[in-house]
C-alpha positions as CSV (number, residue, x, y, z in Angstrom):
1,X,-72.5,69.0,-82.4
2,X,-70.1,66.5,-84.1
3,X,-70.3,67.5,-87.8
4,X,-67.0,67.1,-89.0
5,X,-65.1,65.8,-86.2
6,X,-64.0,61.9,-86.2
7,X,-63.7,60.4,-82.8
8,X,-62.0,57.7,-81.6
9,X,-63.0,56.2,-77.9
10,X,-60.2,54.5,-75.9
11,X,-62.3,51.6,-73.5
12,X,-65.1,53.4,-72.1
13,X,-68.2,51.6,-73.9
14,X,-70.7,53.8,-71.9
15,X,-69.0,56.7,-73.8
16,X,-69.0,55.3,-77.2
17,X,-72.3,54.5,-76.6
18,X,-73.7,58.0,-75.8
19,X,-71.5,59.0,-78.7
20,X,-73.4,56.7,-81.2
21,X,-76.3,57.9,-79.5
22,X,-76.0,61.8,-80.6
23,X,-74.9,60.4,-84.4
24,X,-71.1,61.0,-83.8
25,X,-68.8,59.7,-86.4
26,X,-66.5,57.3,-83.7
27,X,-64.6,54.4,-83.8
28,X,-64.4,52.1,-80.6
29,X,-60.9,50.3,-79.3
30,X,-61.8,48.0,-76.6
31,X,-58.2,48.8,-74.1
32,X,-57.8,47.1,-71.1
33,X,-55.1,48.4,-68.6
34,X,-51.9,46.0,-68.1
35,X,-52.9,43.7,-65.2
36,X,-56.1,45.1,-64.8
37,X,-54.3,48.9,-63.8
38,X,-53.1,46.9,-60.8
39,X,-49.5,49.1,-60.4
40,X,-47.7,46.7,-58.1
41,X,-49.0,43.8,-60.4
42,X,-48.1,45.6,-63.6
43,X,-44.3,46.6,-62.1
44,X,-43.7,42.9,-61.2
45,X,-44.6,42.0,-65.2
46,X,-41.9,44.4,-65.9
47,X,-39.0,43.1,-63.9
48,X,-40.2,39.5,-65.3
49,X,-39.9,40.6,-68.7
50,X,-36.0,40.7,-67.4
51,X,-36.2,36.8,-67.0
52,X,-38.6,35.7,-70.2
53,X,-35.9,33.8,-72.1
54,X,-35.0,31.7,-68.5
55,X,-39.0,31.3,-68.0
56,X,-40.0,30.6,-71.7
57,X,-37.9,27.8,-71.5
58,X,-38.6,26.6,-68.5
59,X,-41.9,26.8,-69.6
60,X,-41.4,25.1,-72.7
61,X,-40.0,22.1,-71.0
62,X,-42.9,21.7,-68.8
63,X,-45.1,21.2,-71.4
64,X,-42.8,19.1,-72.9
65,X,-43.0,17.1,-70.1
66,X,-46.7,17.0,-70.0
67,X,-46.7,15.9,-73.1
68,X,-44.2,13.1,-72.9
69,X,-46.0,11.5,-69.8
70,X,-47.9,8.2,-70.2
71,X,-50.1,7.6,-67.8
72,X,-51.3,3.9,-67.3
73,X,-53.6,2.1,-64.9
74,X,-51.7,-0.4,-63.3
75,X,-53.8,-1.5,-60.3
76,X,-56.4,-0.8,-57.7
77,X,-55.5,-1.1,-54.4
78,X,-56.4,0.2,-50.4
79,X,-55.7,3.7,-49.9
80,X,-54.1,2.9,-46.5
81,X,-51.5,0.5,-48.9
82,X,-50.6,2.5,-51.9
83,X,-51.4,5.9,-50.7
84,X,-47.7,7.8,-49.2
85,X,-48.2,9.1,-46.1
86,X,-51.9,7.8,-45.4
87,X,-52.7,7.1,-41.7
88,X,-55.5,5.0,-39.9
89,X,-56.8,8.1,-38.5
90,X,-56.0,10.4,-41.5
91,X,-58.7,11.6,-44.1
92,X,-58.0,13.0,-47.2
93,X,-59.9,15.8,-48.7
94,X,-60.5,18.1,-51.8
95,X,-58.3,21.4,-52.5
96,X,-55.9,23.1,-50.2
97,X,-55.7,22.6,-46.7
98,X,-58.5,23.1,-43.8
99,X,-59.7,22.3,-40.8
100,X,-62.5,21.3,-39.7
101,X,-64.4,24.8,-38.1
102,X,-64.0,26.4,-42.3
103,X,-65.4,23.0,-44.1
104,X,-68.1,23.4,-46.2
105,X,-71.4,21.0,-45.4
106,X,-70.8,18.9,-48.1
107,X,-67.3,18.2,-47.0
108,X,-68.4,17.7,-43.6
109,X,-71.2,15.2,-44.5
110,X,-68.4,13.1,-46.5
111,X,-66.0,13.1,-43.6
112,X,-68.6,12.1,-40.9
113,X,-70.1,9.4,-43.4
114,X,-66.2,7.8,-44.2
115,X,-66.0,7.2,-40.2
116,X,-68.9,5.4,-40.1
117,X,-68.2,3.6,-43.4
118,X,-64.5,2.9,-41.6
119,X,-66.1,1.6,-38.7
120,X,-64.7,4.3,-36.4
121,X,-68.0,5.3,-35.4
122,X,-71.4,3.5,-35.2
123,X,-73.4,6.7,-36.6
124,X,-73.1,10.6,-37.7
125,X,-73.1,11.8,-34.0
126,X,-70.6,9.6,-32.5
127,X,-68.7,10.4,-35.8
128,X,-68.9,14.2,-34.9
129,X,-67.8,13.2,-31.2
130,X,-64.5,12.3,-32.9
131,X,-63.8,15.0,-35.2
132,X,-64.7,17.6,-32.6
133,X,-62.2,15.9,-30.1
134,X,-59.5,16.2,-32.7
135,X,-59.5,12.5,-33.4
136,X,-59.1,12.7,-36.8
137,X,-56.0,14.1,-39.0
138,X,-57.3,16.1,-41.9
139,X,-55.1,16.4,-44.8
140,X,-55.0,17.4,-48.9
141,X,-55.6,14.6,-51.0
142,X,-52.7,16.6,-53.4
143,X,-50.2,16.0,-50.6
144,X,-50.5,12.4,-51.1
145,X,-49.7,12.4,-55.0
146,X,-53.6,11.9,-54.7
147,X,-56.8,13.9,-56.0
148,X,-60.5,13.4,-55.4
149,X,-63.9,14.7,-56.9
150,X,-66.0,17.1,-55.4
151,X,-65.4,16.3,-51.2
152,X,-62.8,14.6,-53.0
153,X,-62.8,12.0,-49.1
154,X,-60.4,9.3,-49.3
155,X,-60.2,7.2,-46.2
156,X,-57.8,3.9,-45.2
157,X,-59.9,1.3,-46.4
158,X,-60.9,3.0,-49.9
159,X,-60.1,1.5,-52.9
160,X,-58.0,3.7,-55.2
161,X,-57.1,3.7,-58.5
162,X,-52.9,3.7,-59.2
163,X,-52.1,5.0,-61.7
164,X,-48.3,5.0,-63.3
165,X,-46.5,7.6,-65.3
166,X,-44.3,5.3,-67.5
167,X,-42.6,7.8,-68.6
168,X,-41.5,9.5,-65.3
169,X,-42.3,6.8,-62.9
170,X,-44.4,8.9,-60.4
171,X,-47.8,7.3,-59.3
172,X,-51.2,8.9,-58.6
173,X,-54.2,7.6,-56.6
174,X,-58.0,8.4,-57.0
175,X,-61.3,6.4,-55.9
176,X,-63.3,5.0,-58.0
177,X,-66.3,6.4,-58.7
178,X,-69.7,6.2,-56.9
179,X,-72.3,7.2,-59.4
180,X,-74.4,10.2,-59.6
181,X,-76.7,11.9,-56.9
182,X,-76.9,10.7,-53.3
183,X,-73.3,9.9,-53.1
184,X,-70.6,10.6,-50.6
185,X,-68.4,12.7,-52.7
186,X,-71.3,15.3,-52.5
187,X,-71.9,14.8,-49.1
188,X,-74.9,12.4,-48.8
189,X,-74.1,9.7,-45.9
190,X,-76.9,7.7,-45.6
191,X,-77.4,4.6,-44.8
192,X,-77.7,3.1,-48.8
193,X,-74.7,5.2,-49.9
194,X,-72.5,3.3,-47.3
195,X,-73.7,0.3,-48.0
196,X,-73.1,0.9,-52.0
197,X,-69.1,1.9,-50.7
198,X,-69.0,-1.5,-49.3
199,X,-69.9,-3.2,-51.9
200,X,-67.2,-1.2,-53.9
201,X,-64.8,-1.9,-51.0
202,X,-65.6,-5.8,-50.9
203,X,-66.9,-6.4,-55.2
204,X,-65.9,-4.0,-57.6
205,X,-62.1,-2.9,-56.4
206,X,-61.2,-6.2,-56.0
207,X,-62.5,-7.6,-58.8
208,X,-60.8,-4.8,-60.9
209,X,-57.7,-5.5,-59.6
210,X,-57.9,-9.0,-60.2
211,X,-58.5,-8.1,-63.8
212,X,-55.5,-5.9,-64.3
213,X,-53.8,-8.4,-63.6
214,X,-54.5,-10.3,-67.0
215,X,-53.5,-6.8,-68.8
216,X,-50.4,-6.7,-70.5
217,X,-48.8,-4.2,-68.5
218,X,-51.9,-1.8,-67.4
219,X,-54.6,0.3,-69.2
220,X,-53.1,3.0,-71.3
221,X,-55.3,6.1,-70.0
222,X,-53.6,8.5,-71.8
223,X,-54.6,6.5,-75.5
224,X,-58.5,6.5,-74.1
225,X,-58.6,10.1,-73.4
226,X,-57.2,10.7,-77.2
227,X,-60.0,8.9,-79.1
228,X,-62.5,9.7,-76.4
229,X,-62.0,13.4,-77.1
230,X,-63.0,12.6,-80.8
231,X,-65.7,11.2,-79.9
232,X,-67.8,13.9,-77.9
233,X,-66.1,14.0,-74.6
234,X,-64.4,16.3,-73.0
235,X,-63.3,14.0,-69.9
236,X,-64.2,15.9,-66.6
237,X,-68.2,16.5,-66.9
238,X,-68.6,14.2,-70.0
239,X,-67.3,11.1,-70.4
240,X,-69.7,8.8,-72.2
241,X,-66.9,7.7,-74.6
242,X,-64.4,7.1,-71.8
243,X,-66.5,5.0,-70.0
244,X,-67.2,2.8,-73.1
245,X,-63.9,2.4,-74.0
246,X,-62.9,1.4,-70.5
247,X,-65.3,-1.1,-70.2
248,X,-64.4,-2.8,-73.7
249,X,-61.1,-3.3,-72.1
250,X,-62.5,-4.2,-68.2
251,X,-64.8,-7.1,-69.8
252,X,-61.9,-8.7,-71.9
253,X,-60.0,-8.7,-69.0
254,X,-62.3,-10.0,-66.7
255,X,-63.5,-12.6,-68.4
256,X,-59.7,-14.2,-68.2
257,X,-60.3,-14.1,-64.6
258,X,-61.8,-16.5,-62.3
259,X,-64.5,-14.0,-61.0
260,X,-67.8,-15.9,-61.5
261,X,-70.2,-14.4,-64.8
262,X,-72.6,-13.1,-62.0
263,X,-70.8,-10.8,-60.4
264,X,-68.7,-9.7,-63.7
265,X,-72.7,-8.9,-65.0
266,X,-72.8,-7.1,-61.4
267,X,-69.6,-5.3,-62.2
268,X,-70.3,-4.0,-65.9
269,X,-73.9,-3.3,-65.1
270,X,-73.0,-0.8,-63.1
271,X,-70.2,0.8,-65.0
272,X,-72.1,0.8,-68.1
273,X,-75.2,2.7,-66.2
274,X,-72.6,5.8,-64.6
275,X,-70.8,7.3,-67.3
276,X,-68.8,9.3,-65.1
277,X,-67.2,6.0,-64.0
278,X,-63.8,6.9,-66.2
279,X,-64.0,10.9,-64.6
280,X,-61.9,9.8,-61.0
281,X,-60.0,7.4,-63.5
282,X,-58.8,10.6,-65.8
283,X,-58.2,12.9,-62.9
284,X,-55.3,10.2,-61.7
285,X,-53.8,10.2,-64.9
286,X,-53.9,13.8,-64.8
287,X,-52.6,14.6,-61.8
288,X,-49.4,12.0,-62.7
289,X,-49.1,14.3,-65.6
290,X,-48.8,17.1,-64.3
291,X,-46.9,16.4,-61.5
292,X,-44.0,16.5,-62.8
293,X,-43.5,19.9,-63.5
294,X,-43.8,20.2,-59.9
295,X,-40.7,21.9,-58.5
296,X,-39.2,23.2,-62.2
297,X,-37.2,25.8,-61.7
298,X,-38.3,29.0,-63.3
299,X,-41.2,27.9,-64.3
300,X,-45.0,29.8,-64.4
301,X,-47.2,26.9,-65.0
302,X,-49.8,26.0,-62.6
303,X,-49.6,22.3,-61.3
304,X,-52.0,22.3,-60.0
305,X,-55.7,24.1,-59.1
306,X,-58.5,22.5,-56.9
307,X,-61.5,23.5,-54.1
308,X,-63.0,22.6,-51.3
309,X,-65.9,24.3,-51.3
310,X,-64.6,26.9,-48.7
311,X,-61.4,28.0,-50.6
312,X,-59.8,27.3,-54.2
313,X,-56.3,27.3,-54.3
314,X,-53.3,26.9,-56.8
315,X,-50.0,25.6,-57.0
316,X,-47.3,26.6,-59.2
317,X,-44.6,24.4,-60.7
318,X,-41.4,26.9,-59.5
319,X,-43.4,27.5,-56.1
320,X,-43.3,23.8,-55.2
321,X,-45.8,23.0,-52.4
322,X,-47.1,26.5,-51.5
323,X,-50.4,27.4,-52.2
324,X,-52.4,30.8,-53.3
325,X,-55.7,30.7,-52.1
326,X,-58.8,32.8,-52.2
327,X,-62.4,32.1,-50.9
328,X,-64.1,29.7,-53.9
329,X,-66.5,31.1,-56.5
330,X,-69.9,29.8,-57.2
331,X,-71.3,28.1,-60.2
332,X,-73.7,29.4,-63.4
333,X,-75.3,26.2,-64.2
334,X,-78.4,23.9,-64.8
335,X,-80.2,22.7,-62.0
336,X,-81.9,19.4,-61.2
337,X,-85.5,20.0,-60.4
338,X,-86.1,21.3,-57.1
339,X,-83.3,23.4,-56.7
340,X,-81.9,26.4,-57.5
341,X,-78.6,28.6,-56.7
342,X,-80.0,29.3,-53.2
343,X,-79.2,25.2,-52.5
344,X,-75.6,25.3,-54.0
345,X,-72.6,25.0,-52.1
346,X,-69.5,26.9,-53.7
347,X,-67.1,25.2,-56.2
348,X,-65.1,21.8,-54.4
349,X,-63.5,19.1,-56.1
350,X,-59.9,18.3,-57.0
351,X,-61.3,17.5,-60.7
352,X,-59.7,20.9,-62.0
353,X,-56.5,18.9,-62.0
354,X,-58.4,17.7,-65.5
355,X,-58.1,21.7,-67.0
356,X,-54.3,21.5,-66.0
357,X,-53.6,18.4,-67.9
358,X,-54.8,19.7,-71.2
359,X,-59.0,18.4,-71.0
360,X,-62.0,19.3,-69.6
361,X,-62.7,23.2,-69.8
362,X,-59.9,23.4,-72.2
363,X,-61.4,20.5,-74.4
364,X,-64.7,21.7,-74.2
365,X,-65.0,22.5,-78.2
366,X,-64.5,18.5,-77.9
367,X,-67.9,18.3,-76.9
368,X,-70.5,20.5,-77.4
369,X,-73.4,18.2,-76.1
370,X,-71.9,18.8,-72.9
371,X,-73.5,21.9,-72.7
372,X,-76.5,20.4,-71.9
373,X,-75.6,19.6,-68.5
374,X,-73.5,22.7,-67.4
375,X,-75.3,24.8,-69.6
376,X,-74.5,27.6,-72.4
377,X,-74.7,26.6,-76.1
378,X,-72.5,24.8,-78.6
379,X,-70.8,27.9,-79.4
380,X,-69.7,28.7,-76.2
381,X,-68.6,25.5,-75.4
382,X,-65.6,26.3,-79.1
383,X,-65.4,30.3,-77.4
384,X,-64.5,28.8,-74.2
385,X,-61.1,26.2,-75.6
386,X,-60.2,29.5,-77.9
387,X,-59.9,31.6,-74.5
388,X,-57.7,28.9,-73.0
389,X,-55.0,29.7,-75.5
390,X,-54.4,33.2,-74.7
391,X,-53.4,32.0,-71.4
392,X,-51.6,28.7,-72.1
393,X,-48.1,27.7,-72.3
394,X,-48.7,25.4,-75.0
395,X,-50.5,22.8,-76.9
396,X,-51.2,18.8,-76.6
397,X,-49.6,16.7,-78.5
398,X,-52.2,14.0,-77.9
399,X,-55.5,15.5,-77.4
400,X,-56.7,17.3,-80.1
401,X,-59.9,19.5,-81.0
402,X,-61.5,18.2,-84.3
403,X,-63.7,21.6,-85.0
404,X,-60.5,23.4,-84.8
405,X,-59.1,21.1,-87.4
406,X,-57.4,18.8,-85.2
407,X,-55.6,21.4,-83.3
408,X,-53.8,20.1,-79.8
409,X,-55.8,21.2,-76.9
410,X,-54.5,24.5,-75.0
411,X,-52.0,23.2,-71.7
412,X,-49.8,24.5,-69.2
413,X,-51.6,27.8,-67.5
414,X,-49.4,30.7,-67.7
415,X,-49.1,32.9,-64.3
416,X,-47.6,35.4,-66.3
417,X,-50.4,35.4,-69.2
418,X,-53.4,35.2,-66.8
419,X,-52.2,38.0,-64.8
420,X,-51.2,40.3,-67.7
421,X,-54.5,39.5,-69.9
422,X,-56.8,39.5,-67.1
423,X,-58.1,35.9,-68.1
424,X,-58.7,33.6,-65.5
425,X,-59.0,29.6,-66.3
426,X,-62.8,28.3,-66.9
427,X,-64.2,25.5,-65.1
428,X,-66.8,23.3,-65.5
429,X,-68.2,21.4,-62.8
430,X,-70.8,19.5,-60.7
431,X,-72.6,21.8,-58.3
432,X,-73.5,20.0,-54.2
433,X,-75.6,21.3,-52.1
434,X,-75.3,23.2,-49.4
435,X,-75.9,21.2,-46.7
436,X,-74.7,17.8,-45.6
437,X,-76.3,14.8,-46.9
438,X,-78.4,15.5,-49.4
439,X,-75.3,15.5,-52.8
440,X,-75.5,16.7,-56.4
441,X,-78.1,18.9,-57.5
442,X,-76.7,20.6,-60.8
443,X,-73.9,21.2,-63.0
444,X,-72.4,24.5,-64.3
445,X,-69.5,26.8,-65.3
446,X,-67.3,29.4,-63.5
447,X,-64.3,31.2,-64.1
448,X,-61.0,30.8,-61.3
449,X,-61.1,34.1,-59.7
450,X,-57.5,36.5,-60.4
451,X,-56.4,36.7,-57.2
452,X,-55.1,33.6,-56.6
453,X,-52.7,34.3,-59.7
454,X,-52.0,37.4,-59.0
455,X,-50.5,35.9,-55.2
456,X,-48.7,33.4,-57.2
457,X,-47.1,36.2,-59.5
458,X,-45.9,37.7,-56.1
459,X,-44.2,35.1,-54.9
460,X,-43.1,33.8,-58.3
461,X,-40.8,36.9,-58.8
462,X,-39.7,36.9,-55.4
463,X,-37.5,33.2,-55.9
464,X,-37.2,33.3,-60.0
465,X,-33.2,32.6,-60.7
């Protein structure tokens, strides 16, 4: 039937296929359609293409900016003290905003155990009394120059991390971290993980703070992320290095202190045993990175992207506060034994603020042992950081990929690119379950889903200058 003709199919891969099936002599161009063949999407690219000089340079600035920030840990401090706008009857939460009837059990179960841990209720069901009588004042931890992992639940009398951009002088807040499992930041409430929160609350903060103190002039966060990226990590799901690196610093400090040697042993015992102690440490020096692109005119970068567990949501650095949102995705991954993806509660955490800075996801060529507790292989881990450039504004100046032979990582997320390439941002992430109580059961890997870009694209054309 196809002698002497020589074909050439035009995206269809079912047609090529049948093609090579009856012995044709064809040639397959993989085409995708502008914006995905989405007209109104693919009209607004046009009438941008009017304003690319204004937004390539607003653009370049931003990462510019990202890359001239200098994020240092200064202090630790209560939430209710350092954090702006925090209430005594305010909680802060992961991703955009919600109320209470649309949060996820995980969320829920973090809330309910923060107002016993605050003393505003005696146990779980006196706690629910009070949210359900609208006693409590929900808000973003983003809103508060703030982000948190996973439920992401920062209350008054939590300890946060402060965290200066020298370079800028804006501040960000995070918690320190729990540890892994039964925690609150995946729900879990029990009696033992509020009783490990006060012991943060009353030993660990504290003692931290003291330390800083005998810093000259704070912990350079930025300089830790560098060298941990060279060694293995990727600084949001991994960050063995980190951690190490951080405590080398904590112990000289401490030991200048007057804490007594038992409780600094208390203090570096447990760091050294949760090497995702340094993840809530690098998403505050994220998030004052990439703050301040927050508000540039004309530009297309995202600012900023986090869940909840009901909803993901992204800001935009021309947009200001406003958010796109679309319901969250849910997680490919490895699971701890026990469960599977019937348990998992959809993607929360503010810890995507760690892709928008330059790491994580986009540093995940960094380190391929990661893989082992999100999943894949070591070569998806390099495909996935080569994808991130087709869609970023830019590279890091600071964080750099050794397999690619020292290349800066891929920053700034590009409205514009995602929407025209049809390339979403990947994630990697921890994985809750479902219900209330019970925490972490997994790890894994998802991709944001296009419509929240394509919302942000909308607007973006409708204010560009």
């Amino acid at each position: 039937m196809f002698d002497n003709e020589k074909i050439i199919n035009l995206g269809l891969g079912w047609f090529y296929d049948e093609l090579k099936r009856q012995n044709a002599d064809v040639t397959n161009v993989k085409f995708t359609p502008r914006a995905g063949g989405d007209e109104v999407i693919a009209k607004i690219l046009d009438e941008l293409e009017l304003k690319k000089d204004e937004i390539a340079q607003a653009n370049k600035r931003a990462v510019e900016m990202i890359n001239e920030s200098t994020p240092t840990l200064i202090d630790v401090a209560r939430a209710c003290d350092v954090i702006p706008g925090m209430k005594k009857n305010m909680i802060l939460h992961a991703g955009p905003p919600i109320d209470w009837a649309r949060m996820c059990g995980p969320v829920k179960g973090a809330v309910l155990g923060a107002l016993v841990y605050e003393g505003m209720a005696s146990d779980l069901n006196e706690a629910l009394n009070i949210v359900e009588k609208g006693g409590i004042q929900f808000s973003p931890c983003h809103h508060h120059s703030a982000v948190g992992p996973m439920a992401g639940i920062v209350s008054p009398s939590m300890w946060v991390y402060v965290v200066l951009n020298k370079k800028f002088g804006n501040r960000a807040f995070c918690t320190l971290n729990e540890g892994l499992g039964k925690v609150l930041r995946f729900g879990a409430n029990s009696a033992d993980v509020l009783k490990h929160l006060k012991w943060m609350e009353e030993i660990l903060a504290p003692s931290i703070s003291e330390a800083l103190k005998e810093t000259r002039g704070g912990i350079d966060i930025k300089s830790i992320t560098s060298k941990a990226l060279m060694m293995g990590d990727e600084c949001h799901n991994r960050n063995e290095a980190a951690t190490n690196m951080l405590i080398k610093e904590l112990v000289a400090a401490l030991l200048k202190t007057s804490i007594s040697k038992t409780v600094i042993k208390e203090i570096i015992d447990f760091i050294s045993s949760n090497p995702h102690t340094y993840l809530n440490l690098s998403m505050a020096a994220c998030k004052a990175t990439v703050d301040v692109i927050k508000g540039l005119e004309n530009c297309s970068i995202v600012s900023a992207m986090a869940r909840n567990g009901t909803d993901i949501g992204i800001r935009v650095a021309a947009t200001g506060d406003e958010w796109f949102t679309h319901p969250a995705g849910m997680p490919k991954g490895l699971y701890f034994a026990g469960f599977d993806e019937a348990d998992a509660n959809p993607d929360l955490g503010d810890s995507t603020i760690s892709e928008s800075a330059g790491i994580g996801a986009n540093a995940m060529a960094c380190a391929p042992a990661i893989v082992k507790f999100v999943g894949g292989n070591p070569d998806d881990a390099m495909k996935y950081t080569m994808k991130m450039y087709e869609i970023c504004a830019g590279e890091s100046a600071s964080f750099k990929v050794p397999y690619f032979n020292f290349r800066g990582t891929p920053v700034g997320f590009d409205i514009i690119k995602i929407v025209e390439k049809q390339l979403p941002p990947f994630i990697n992430t921890g994985i809750a379950h479902k219900e209330p109580g019970i925490g972490q059961i997994g790890a894994g890997l998802l991709y944001a889903p296009m419509d929240i870009f394509k919302k942000a694209l909308v607007r973006f054309s409708e204010i560009i200058r």
